[in-house]
Each structure stands twice: as structure tokens, then as C-alpha cells.
py3Dmol code that shows the C-alpha trace and the ligand (Angstrom):
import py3Dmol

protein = """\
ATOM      1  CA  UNK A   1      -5.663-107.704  43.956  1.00  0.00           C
ATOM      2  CA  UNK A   2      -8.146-105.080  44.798  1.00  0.00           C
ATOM      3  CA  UNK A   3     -10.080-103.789  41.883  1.00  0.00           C
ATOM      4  CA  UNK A   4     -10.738 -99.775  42.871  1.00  0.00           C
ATOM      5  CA  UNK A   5     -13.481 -97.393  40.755  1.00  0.00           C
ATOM      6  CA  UNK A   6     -13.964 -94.433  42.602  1.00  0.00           C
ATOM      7  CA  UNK A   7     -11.662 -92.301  44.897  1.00  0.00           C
ATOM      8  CA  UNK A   8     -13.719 -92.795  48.220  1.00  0.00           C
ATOM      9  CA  UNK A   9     -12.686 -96.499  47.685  1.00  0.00           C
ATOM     10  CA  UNK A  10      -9.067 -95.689  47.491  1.00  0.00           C
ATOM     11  CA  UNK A  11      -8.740 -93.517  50.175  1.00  0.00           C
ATOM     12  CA  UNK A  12     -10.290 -96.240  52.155  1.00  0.00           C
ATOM     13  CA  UNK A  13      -7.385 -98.359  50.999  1.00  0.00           C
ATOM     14  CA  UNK A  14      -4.989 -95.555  51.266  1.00  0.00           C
ATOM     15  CA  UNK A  15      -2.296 -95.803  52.689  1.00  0.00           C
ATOM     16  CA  UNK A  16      -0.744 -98.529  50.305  1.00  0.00           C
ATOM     17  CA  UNK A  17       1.540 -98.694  52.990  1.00  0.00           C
ATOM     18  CA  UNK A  18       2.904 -97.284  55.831  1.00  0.00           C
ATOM     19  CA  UNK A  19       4.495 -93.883  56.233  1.00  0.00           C
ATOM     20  CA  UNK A  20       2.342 -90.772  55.283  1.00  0.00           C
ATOM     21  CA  UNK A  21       2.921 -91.327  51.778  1.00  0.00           C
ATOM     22  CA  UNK A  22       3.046 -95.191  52.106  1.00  0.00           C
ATOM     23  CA  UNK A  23       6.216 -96.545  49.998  1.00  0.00           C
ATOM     24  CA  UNK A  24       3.529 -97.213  46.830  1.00  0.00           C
ATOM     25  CA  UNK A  25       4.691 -97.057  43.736  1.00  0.00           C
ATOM     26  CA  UNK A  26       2.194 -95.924  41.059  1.00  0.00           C
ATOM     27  CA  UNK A  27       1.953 -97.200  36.989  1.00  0.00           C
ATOM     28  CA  UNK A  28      -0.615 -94.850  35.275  1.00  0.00           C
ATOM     29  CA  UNK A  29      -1.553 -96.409  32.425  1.00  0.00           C
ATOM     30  CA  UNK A  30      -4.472 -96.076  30.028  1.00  0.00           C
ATOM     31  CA  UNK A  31      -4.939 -99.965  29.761  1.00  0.00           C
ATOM     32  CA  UNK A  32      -4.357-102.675  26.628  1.00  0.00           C
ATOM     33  CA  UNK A  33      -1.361-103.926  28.547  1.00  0.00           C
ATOM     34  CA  UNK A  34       1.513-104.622  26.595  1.00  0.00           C
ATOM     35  CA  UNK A  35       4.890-106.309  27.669  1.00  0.00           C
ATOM     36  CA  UNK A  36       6.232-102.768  27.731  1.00  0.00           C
ATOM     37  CA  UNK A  37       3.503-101.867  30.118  1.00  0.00           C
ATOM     38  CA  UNK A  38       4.276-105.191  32.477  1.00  0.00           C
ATOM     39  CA  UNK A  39       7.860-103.907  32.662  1.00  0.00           C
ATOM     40  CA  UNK A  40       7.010-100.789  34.242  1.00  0.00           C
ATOM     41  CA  UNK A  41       5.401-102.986  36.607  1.00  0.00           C
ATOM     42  CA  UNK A  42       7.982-105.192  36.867  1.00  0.00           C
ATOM     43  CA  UNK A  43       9.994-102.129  37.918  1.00  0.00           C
ATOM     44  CA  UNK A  44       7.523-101.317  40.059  1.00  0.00           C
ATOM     45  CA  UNK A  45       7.721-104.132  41.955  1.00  0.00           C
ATOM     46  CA  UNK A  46      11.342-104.694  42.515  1.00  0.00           C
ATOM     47  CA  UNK A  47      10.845-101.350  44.632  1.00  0.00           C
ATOM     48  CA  UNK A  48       9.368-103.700  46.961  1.00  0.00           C
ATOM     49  CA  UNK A  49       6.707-101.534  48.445  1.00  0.00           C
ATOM     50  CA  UNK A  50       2.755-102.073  47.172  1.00  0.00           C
ATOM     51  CA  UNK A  51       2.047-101.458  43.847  1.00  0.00           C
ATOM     52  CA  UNK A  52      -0.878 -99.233  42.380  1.00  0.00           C
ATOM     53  CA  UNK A  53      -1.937 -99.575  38.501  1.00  0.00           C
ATOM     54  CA  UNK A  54      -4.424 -96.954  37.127  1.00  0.00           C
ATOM     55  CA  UNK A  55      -6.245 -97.958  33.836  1.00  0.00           C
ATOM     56  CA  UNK A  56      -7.871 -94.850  32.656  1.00  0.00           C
ATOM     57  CA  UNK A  57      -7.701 -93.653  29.111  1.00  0.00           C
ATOM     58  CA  UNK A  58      -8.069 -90.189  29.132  1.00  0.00           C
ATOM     59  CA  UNK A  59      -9.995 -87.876  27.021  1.00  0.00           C
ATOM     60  CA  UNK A  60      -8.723 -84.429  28.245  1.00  0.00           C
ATOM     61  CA  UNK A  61      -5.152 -85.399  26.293  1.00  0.00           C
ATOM     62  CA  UNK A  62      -6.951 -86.633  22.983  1.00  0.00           C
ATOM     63  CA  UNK A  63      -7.727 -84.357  20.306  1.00  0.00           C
ATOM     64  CA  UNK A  64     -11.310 -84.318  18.781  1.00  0.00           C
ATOM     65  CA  UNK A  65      -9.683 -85.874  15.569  1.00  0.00           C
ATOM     66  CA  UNK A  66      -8.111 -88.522  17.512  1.00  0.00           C
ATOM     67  CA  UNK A  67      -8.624 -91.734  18.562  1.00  0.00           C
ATOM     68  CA  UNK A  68     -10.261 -91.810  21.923  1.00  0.00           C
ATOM     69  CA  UNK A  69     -13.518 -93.451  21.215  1.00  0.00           C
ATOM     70  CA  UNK A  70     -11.939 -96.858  18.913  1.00  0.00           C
ATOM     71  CA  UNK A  71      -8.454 -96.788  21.593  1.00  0.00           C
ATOM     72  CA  UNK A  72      -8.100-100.426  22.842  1.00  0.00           C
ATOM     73  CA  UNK A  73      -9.941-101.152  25.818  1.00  0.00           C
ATOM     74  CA  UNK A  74      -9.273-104.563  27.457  1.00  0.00           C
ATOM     75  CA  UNK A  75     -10.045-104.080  30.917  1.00  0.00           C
ATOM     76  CA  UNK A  76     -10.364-107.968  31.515  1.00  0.00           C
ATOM     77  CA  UNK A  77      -7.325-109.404  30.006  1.00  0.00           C
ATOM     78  CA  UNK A  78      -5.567-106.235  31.671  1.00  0.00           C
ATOM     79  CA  UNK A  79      -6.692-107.236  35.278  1.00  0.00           C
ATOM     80  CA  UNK A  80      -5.622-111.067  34.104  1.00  0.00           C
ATOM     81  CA  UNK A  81      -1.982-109.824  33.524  1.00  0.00           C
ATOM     82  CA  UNK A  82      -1.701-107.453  36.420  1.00  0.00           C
ATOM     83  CA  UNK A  83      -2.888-109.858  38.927  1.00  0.00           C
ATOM     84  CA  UNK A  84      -0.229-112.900  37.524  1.00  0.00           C
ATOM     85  CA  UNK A  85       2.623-110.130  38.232  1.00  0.00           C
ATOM     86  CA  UNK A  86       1.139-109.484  41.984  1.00  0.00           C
ATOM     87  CA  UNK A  87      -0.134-105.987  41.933  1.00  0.00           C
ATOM     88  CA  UNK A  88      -1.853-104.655  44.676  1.00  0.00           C
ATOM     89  CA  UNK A  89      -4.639-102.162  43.486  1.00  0.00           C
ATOM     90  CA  UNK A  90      -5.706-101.589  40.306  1.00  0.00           C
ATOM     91  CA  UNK A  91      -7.010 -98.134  40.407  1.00  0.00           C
ATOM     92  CA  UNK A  92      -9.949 -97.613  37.348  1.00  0.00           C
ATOM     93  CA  UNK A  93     -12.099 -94.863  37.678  1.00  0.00           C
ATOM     94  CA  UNK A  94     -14.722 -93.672  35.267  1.00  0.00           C
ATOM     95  CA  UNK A  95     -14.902 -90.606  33.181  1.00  0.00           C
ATOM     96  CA  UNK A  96     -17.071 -89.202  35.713  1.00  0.00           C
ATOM     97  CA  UNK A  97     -15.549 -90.329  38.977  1.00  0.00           C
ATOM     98  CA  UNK A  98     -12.400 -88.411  37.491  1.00  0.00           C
ATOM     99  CA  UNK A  99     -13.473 -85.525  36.119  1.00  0.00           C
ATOM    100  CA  UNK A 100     -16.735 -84.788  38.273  1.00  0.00           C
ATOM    101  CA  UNK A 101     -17.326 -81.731  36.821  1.00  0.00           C
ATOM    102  CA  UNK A 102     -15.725 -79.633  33.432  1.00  0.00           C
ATOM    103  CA  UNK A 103     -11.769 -79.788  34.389  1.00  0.00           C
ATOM    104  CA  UNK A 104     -11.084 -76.184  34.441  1.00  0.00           C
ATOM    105  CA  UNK A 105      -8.241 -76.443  36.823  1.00  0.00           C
ATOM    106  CA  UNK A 106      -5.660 -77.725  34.657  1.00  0.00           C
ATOM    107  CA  UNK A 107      -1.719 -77.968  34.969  1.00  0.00           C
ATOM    108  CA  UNK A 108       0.213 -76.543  32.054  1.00  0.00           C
ATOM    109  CA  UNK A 109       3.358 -77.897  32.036  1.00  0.00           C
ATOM    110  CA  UNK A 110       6.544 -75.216  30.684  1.00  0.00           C
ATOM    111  CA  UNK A 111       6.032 -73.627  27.006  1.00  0.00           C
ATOM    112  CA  UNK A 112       9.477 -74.470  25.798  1.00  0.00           C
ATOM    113  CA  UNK A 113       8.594 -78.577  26.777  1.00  0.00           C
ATOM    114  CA  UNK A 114       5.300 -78.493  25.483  1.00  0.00           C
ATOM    115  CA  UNK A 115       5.148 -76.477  22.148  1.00  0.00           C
ATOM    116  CA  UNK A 116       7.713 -78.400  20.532  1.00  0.00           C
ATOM    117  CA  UNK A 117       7.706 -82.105  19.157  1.00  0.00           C
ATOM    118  CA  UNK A 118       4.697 -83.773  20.270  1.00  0.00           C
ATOM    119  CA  UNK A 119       3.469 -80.666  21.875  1.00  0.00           C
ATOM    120  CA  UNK A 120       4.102 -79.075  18.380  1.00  0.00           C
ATOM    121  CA  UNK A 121       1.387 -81.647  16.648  1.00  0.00           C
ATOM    122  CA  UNK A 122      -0.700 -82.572  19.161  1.00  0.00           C
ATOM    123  CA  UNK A 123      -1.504 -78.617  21.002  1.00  0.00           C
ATOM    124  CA  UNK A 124      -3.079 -79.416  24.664  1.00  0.00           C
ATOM    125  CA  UNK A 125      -2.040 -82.845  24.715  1.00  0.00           C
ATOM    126  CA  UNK A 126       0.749 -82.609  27.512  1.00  0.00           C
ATOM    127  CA  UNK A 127      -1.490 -80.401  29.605  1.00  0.00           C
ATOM    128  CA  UNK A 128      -4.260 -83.289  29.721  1.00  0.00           C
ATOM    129  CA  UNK A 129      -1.323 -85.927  30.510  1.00  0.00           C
ATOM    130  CA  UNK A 130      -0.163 -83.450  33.107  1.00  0.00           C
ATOM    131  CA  UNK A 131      -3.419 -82.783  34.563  1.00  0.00           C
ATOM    132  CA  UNK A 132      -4.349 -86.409  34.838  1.00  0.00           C
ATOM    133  CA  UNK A 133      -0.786 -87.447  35.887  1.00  0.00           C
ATOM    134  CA  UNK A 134      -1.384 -84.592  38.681  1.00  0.00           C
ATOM    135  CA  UNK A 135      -4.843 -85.554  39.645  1.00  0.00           C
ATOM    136  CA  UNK A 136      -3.639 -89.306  40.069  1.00  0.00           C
ATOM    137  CA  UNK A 137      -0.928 -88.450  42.389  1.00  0.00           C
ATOM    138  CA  UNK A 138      -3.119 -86.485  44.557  1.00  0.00           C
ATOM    139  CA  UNK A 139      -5.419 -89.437  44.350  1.00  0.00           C
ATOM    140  CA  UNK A 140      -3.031 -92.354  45.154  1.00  0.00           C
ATOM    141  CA  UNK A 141      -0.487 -90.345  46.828  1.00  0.00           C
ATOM    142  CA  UNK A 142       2.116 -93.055  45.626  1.00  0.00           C
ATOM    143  CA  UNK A 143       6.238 -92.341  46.792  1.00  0.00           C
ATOM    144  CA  UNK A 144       7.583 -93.368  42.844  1.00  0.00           C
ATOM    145  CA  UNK A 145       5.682 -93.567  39.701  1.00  0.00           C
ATOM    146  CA  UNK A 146       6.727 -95.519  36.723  1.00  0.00           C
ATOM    147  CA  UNK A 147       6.874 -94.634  33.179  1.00  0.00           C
ATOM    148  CA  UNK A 148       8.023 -95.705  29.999  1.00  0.00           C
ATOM    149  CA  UNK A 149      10.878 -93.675  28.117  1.00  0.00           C
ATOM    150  CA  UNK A 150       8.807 -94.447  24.341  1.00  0.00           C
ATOM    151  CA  UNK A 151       7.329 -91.662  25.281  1.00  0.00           C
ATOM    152  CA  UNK A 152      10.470 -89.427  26.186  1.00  0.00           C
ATOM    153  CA  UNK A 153       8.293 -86.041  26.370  1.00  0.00           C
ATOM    154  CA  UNK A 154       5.957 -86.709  28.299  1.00  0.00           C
ATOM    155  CA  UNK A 155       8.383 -88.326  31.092  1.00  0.00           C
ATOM    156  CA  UNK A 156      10.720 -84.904  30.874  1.00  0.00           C
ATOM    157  CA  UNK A 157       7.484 -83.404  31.049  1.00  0.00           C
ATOM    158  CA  UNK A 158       5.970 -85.379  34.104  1.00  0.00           C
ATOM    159  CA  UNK A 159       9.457 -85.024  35.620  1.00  0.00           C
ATOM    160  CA  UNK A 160       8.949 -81.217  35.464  1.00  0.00           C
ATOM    161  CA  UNK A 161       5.646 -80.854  36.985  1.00  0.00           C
ATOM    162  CA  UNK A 162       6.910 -82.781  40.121  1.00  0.00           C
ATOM    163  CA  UNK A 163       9.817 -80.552  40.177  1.00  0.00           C
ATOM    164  CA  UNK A 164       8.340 -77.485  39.823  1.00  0.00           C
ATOM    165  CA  UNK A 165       5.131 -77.939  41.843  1.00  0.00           C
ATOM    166  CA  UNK A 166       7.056 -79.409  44.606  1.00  0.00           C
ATOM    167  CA  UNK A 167       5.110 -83.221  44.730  1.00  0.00           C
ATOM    168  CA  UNK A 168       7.559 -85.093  46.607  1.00  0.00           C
ATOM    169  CA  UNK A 169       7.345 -88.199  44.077  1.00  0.00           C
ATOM    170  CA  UNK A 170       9.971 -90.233  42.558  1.00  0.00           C
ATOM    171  CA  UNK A 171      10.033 -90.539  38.912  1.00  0.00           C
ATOM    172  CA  UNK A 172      11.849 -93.491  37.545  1.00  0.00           C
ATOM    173  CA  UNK A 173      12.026 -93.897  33.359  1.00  0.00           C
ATOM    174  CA  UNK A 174      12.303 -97.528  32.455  1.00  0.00           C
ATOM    175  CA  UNK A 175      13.904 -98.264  29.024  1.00  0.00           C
ATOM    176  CA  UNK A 176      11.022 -98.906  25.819  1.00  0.00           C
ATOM    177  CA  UNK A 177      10.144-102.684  25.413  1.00  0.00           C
ATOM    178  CA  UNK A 178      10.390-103.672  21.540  1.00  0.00           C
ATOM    179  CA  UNK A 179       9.508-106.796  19.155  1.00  0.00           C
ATOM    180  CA  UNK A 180      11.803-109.305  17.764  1.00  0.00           C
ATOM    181  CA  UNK A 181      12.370-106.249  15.004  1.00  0.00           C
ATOM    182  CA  UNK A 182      12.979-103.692  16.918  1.00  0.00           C
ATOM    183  CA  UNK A 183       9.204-101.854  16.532  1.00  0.00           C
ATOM    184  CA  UNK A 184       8.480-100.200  19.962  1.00  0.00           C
ATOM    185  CA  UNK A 185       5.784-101.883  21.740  1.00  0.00           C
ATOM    186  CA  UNK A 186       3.142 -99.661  21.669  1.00  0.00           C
ATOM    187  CA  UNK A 187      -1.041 -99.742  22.021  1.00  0.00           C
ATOM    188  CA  UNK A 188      -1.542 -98.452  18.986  1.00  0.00           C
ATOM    189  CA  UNK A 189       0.476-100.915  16.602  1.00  0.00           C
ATOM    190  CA  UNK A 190      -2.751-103.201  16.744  1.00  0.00           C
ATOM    191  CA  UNK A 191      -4.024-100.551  14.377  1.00  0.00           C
ATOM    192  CA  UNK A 192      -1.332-101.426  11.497  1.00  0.00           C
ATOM    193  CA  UNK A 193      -2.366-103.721   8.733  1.00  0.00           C
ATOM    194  CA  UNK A 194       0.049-106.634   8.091  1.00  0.00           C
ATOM    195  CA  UNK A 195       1.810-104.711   5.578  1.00  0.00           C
ATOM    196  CA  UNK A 196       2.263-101.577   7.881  1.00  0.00           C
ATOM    197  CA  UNK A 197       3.284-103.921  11.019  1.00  0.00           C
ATOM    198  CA  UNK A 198       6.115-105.444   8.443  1.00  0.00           C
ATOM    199  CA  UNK A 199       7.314-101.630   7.881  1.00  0.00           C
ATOM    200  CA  UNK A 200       7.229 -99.963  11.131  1.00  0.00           C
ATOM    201  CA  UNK A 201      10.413-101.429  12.045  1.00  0.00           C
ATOM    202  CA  UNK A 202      11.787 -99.208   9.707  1.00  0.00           C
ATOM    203  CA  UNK A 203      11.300 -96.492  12.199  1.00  0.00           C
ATOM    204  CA  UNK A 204      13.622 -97.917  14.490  1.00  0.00           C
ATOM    205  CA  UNK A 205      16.067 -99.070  12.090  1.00  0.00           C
ATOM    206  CA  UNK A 206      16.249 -95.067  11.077  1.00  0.00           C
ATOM    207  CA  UNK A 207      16.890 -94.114  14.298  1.00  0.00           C
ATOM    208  CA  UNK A 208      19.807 -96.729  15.128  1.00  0.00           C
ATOM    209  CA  UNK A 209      21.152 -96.055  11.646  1.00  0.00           C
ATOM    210  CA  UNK A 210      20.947 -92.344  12.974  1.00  0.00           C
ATOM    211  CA  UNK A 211      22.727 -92.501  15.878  1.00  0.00           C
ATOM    212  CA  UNK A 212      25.215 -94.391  14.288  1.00  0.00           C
ATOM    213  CA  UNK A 213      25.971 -90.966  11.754  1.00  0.00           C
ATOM    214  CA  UNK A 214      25.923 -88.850  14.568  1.00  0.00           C
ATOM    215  CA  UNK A 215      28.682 -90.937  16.841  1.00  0.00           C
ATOM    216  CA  UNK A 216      31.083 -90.894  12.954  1.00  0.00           C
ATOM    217  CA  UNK A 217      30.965 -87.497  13.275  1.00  0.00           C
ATOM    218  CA  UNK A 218      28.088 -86.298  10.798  1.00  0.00           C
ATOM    219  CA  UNK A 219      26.348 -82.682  11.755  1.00  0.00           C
ATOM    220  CA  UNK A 220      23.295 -82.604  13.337  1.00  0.00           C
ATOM    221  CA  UNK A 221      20.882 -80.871  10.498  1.00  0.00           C
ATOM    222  CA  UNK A 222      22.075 -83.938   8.051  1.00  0.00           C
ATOM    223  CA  UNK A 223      21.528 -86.431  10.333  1.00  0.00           C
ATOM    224  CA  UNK A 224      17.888 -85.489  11.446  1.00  0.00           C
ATOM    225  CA  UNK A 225      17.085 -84.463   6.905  1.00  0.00           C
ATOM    226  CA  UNK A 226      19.005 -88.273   6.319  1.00  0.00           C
ATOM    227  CA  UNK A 227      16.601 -90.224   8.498  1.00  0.00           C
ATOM    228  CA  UNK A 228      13.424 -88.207   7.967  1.00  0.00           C
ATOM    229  CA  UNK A 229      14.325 -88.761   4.293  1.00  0.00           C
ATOM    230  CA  UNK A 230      14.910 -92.092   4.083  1.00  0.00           C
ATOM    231  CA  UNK A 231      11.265 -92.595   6.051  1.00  0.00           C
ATOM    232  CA  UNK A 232       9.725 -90.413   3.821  1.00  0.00           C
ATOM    233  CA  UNK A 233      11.152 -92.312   0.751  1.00  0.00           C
ATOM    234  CA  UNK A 234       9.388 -95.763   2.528  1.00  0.00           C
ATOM    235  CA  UNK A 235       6.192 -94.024   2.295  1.00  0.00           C
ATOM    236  CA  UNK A 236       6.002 -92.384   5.811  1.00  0.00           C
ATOM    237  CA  UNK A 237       4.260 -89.201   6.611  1.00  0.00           C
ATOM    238  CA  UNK A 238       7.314 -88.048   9.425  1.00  0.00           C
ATOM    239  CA  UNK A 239       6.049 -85.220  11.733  1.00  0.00           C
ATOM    240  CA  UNK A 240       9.688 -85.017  13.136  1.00  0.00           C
ATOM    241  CA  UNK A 241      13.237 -86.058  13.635  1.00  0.00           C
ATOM    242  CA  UNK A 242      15.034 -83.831  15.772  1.00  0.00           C
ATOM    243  CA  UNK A 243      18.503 -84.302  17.726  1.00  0.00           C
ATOM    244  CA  UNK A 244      17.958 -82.919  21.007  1.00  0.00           C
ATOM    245  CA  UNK A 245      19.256 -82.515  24.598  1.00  0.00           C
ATOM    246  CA  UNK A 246      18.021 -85.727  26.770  1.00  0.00           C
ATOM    247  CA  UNK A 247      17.774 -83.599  30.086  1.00  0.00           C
ATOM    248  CA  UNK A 248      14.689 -81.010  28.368  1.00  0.00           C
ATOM    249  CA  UNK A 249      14.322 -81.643  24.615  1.00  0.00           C
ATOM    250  CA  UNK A 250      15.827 -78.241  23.878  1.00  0.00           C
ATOM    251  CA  UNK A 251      18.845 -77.614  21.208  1.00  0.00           C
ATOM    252  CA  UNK A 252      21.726 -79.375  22.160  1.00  0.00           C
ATOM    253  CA  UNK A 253      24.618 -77.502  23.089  1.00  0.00           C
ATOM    254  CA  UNK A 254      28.195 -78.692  22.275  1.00  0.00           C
ATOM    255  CA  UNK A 255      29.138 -81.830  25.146  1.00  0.00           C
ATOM    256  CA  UNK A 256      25.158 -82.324  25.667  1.00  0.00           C
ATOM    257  CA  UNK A 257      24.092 -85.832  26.079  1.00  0.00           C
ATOM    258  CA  UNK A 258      21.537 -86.591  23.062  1.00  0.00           C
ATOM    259  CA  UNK A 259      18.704 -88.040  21.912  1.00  0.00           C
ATOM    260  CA  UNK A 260      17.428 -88.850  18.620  1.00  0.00           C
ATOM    261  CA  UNK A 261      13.306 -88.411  18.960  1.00  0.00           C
ATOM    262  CA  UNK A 262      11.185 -89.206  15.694  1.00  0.00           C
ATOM    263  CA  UNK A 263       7.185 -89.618  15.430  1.00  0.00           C
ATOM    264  CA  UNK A 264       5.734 -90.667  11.736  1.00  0.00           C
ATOM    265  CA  UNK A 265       2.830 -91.973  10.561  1.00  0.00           C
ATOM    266  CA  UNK A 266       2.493 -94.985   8.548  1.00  0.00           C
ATOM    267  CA  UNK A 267      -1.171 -95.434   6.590  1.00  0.00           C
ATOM    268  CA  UNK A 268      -3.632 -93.680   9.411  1.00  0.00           C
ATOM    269  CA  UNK A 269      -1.290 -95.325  12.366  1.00  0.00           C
ATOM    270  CA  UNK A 270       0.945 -92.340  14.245  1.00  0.00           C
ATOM    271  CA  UNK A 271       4.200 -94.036  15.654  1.00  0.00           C
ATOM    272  CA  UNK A 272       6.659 -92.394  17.834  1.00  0.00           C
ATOM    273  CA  UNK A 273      10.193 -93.486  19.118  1.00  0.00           C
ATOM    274  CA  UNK A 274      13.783 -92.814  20.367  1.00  0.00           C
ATOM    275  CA  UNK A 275      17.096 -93.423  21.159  1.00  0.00           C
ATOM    276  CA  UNK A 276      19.656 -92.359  23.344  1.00  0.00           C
ATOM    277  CA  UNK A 277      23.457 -90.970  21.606  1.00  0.00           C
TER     278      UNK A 277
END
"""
ligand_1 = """\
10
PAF
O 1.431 -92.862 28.730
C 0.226 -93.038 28.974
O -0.300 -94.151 28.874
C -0.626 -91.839 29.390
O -0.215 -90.678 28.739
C -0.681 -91.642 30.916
C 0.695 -91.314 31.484
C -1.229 -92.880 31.578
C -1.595 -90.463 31.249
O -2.894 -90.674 30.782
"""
view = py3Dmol.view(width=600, height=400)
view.addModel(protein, "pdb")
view.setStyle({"model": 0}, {"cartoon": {"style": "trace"}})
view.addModel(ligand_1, "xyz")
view.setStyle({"model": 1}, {"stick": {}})
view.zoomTo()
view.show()
């Protein structure tokens, strides 16, 4: 497994494959692999062309309140796990290396994706996943790139940009790996304490319980006030629960195929999940 820092490196690498775009398929990731994250490479792999990972955590989509210095960085039990799976480059470039100078060229993905739900609480956050998602294609030039549905927004909003800006690269969503309980896996449950890590299943439980009222019938509006509720009661701060159309997050229209999308904090730790109706 080649170990790649800097672009000039890659491109001497480049292409993965053969073909002008190689058949690579790419896993951006910001690193502290998780099962989930092995799954994506998993997927990755059965495409059975050569398989990039990027580990890059990325401060253009974290806030100055959040948690971008103390996020998880395990770059050596990372390369451990990628390597026992077979990947082919692990792409990790510095700070500098990808943003060489002030990043004033940005990609801001569609208004009606981006200032609701996640967009809504975390303003600028899907333009520096966009941005870096962009810049990482251009780097790798890879045919498919994986990612996780946990994070349903940001793949409708990944899926998007490579629509609209033409890019010519596969997306493929790959279902959310969970615990025993149901939790999501997720980087940032190693911030729970014992106590929160025995409650966040809760979160999941609300939305299965949830879909389960909305298949007998119940409207949408009780539904979404029932489960953010119920959270609420448990001693979560919940940022949202919303009902809305799987293809772009909007309002669902009568016959629409749904999801359920909820984020909540518990103690200082922000979860988010999903499921599909
Ligand atoms: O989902 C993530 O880990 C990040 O948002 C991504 C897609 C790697 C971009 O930094």
C-alpha cells in the first residue's frame, strides 16, 4: 500500500489504473477508521478496480466552535486497517499541501440543500465538504467514490455537485454501520461518557419507533414533535427531526419516498442519524 502526502506524488501514481480516469474508486475520509468506514471500503473494493483512501480532516467544514483541533487522529492504526483490507493508496496530505494558499475558490453547493438541516446549524459546513470533496476528485481523478448514508446530506449534497458541475464520477451510498444497539458508528461517539454511550441508542430507537408511526398511518408534523419529544424528555438537546423526501431533503410531497433525518446532542457530543420509510 502506497502511503501518498502531497499531490506531485499522486499524480506520479496516477493513473490508479488504466483508462483516462483509471477505474479507481475513491473513500474520502477524515481518518479514526471505524467499521462503518471499512465498509465503504469494502464496497470499494468489490468494484474491483484500485482503491484510493484519503485521510484528511478538514478545517474549511469545521466551525471555530467546533471540534477540529481534539477530532480523533489515528493515522497509524488507520494505515494498519486499510492495508489488512488491500487498499492501494492511501492519499494524506497536509493542511498545507491542500490548501496552499487561503481557499477562496470554493464550491457552494444549492441553497435549498444546504440551508436546511445540517446546513441550518452548522452555516458553511457543506461548502467546505463540497470544496474538499471537489478538490479530491480533481486530485485523484477516481471513476466512483464511496460514502456513507449516516450522513444523508452531505451524500445528496456530494451527489449534486457531480451532477451539476458535470464530474463524470460515480457516487455510490453504502448503508450506515451500527453497534450491537443500534447507535450509528460514528468518530465522534468516542467522545460520550459511559453513561451517554448507554443512551445514544435512544436516538436510533426514536427513529425506528418513528418510522414505524409513519407506515400506521400517523401525519407527518406528529410524527417528527413525537420523536423529538420523547428525545428531549431523555435529556437530549434535538436540533431536528424532520420527515423529508430521500431524493433532495425537501418537503415530501404525497407518494414521495421518505426519510426520517434527526441530529441531537447528548452532554457536549452532537449525534446525527436516519432511516429510510
Ligand atoms: O464524511 C466525512 O468524513 C467528510 O465530510 C468528508 C466527506 C471526508 C469530507 O471531508
Amino acid at each position: 500500500m502506497d502511503v501518498v502526502r502531497t499531490v506531485a506524488d499522486l499524480r506520479r501514481r496516477l493513473p490508479l489504473d488504466a483508462g483516462p480516469r483509471g477505474s479507481c474508486a475513491l473513500v474520502p475520509t477524515m481518518g479514526n477508521l471505524h467499521e462503518g468506514h471499512l465498509d465503504l471500503v469494502r464496497v470499494a473494493k468489490a468494484r474491483g478496480g484500485r482503491v484510493a483512501v484519503s485521510i484528511f480532516v478538514n478545517p474549511l467544514q469545521f466551525a471555530p466552535s467546533e471540534d477540529f483541533d481534539r477530532y480523533p487522529r489515528t493515522f497509524e492504526a488507520d494505515l494498519e486497517k486499510l492495508g489488512a483490507l488491500g487498499v492501494d493508496v492511501v492519499y494524506a496530505p497536509t493542511v498545507a499541501e491542500m490548501y496552499p494558499e487561503p481557499q477562496t475558490v470554493r464550491v457552494v453547493p444549492p441553497p435549498a440543500l444546504t440551508d436546511i438541516l445540517e446546513g441550518a446549524v452548522r452555516p458553511g459546513f457543506f461548502t467546505g465538504v463540497a470544496t474538499v470533496v471537489a478538490k479530491l476528485f480533481l486530485m485523484v481523478r477516481p471513476a466512483v467514490a464511496v460514502f456513507g448514508k449516516k450522513d444523508y446530506q452531505q451524500l445528496r449534497v456530494v451527489e449534486a455537485m457531480v451532477r451539476q458541475l458535470s464530474m463524470g464520477v460515480e457516487i455510490v451510498g453504502v448503508e450506515t454501520a451500527r453497534a450491537d444497539d443500534g447507535l450509528a458508528l460514528s468518530s465522534r461517539n468516542g467522545y460520550l461518557t459511559a453513561a451517554e454511550r448507554a443512551e445514544a441508542a435512544a436516538l436510533r430507537r426514536s427513529l425506528v419507533s418513528a418510522a414505524a408511526s409513519l407506515r400506521a398511518g400517523e401525519s407527518i408534523g406528529g410524527v417528527e414533535a413525537d420523536a423529538a419529544g420523547a428525545l428531549t424528555g431523555r435529556g437530549w438537546h434535538v436540533d431536528y427531526v424532520a420527515v423529508r423526501r430521500r431524493s433532495d431533503l425537501a418537503e415530501p410531497q404525497p407518494g414521495d419516498p421518505l426519510v426520517i433525518v434527526a441530529a441531537a446532542k447528548l452532554g457536549a457530543t452532537r449525534l446525527i442519524d436516519n432511516i429510510e420509510v
